[in-house]
Structure formats: structure tokens, C-alpha cells
C-alpha positions, 0 to 999 in steps of 0.5 A, a space after each residue: 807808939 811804934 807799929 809795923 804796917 803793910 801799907 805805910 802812906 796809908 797808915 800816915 795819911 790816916 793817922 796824920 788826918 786824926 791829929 797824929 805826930 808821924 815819924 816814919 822809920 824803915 826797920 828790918 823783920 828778922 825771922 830768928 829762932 826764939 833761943 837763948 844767945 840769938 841777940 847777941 850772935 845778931 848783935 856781934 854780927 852787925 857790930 863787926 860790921 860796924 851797924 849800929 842798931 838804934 833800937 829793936 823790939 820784939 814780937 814773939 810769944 814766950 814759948 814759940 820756937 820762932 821769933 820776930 824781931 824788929 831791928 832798927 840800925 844806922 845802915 839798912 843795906 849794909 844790914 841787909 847785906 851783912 845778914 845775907 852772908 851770915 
């Protein structure tokens, strides 16, 4: 199971203490428009920066014009810096 929490130590210490196997991650929330082609253009900017992305999901209703996509990559900051200028 992966989830996105707002307080993280908590959710451990919590899960930990129920038996839970806990792997935490840090992930990037990207806000982006829910159209056609708006993963690729994420995709291709990150590779010409040579970010990798592990994995992602996202978190988005079908028909909502906005999206939410939860990205894991090799490099947060170069991410986050890359993101930032495109």
C-alpha cells in the first residue's frame, strides 16, 4: 500500500506499532492539468534532465480538469529544480 500523509512520523510510529513493514519514501505532488499528453511533456522534461522517475500514480477523477500526480524520481531536487524553470 502506498499513501500520502501530512504527518509522516506519526503515520510510522502508528502503523509500525500495528505490525506494519514501513518504507518511507519522499515523493513529489505535482498539480497538472488532467489532459491528453500532460505525462509525456512531464516524462520528456525530466528525462532531458536525466531524472529518472521510479515510479508514479495518480490521484485524479476521470473528468476533472485537474489532476494530481504523485511522482517518485532518483533526484527530488534536481526535480524540483527542473519542474521550477518548465
Amino acid at each position: 500500500v502506498r499513501m500520502v500523509v501530512d504527518d509522516p512520523q506519526t503515520a510510522i510510529w502508528l502503523l509500525e506499532e500495528n505490525g506494519a513493514m514501513v518504507v518511507e519514501d519522499e515523493v513529489l505532488l505535482i498539480d497538472s492539468n488532467n489532459k491528453p499528453g500532460g505525462l509525456a511533456e512531464l516524462a520528456r522534461t525530466l528525462g532531458k534532465a536525466e531524472v529518472n522517475i521510479e515510479y508514479l500514480y495518480c490521484a485524479t477523477a476521470p473528468k476533472s480538469r485537474k489532476g494530481l500526480l504523485v511522482v517518485r524520481v532518483d533526484d527530488v531536487n534536481k526535480a524540483l529544480e527542473v519542474l521550477k524553470k518548465a
